[in-house]
C-alpha positions in Angstrom: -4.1 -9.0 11.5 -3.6 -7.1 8.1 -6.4 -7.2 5.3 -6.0 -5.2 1.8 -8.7 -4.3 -0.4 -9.5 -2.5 -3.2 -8.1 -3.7 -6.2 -9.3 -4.6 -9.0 -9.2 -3.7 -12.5 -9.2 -0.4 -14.3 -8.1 1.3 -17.1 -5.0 3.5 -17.9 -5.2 7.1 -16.3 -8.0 5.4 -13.6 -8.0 5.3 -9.5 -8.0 2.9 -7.2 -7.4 3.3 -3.8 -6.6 0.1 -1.7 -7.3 -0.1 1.8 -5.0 -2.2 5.2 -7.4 -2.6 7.9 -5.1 -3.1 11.0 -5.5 -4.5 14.5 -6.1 -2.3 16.9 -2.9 -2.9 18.9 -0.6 -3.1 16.1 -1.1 0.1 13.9 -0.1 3.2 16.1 3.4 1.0 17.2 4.2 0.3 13.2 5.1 2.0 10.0 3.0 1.6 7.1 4.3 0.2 3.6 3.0 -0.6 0.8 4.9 -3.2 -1.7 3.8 -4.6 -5.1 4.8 -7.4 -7.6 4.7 -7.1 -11.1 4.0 -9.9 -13.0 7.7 -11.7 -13.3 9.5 -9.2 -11.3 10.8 -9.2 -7.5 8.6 -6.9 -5.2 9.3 -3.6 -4.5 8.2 -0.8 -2.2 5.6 1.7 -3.4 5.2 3.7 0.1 5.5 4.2 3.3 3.7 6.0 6.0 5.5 5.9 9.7 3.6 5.8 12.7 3.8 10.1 13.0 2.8 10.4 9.5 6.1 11.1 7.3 5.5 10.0 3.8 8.0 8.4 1.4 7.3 7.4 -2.0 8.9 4.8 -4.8 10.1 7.4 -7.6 7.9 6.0 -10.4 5.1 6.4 -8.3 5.9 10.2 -7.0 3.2 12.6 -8.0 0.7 9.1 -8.6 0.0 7.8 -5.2 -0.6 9.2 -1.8 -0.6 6.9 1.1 -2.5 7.6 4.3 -3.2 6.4 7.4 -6.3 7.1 9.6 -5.9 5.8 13.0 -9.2 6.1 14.0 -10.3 3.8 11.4 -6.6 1.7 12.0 -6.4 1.7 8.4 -3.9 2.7 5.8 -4.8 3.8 2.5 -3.0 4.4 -0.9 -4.8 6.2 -3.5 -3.2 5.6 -6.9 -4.1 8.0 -10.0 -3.2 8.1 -13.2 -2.5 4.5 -13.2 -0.6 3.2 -16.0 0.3 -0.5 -17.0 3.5 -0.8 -15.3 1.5 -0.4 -12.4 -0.4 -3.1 -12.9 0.8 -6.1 -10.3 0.0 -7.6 -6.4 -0.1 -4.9 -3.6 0.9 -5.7 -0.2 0.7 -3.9 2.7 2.8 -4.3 5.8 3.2 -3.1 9.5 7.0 -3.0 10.5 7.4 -2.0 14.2 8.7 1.5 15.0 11.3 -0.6 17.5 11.6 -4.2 18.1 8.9 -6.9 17.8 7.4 -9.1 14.5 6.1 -7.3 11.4 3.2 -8.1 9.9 2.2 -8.9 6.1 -1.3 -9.0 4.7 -2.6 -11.2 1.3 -1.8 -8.9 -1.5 -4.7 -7.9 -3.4 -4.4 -7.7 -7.4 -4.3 -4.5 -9.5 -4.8 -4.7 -13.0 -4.3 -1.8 -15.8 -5.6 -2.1 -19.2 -4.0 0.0 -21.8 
């Protein structure tokens, strides 16, 4: 129900920008998040995008990344610049319900920065 693309790898101060196709009847009921893993570390939350479009970002990535969401398309996008090492990990994306009901994780999809 969730698919992420667009990783891959790139150098420092490069863009990616990953896509989360969404079914149809899941994305305008759901917030938007994207999460990554570092390699070792726990995963966090990069950003969010709720169902009316209020953005929230993870500090270290403030000023970086924009996420998006097109619901036309029922995809959300985050558009990382100036992408730096620490960046580098597994991004997620999810679709938590804007009230009750299951969320939904997709497979991540590797980024990798070179220095």
């Amino acid at each position: 129900q969730l698919q992420a693309s667009g990783g891959g790898l790139v150098q420092a101060g490069g863009s990616l920008r990953l896509s989360c196709v969404v079914s149809e009847n899941i994305f305008s009921s759901h917030h938007m998040f994207w999460y990554r893993q570092p390699p070792g570390k726990q995963r966090e939350q990069v950003a969010v995008i709720s169902s009316i479009g209020i953005k929230n970002y993870a500090g270290s990535v403030k000023g970086r990344f924009t996420v998006s969401r097109d619901s036309a398309k029922n995809t959300a996008y985050l558009q990382m610049n100036s992408l730096k090492g620490e960046d580098t990990g597994v991004y997620f994306c999810a679709a938590i319900p804007v009230r009750s009901g299951p969320s939904y994780w997709g497979p991540g999809t590797q980024v990798t920065v070179s220095s």
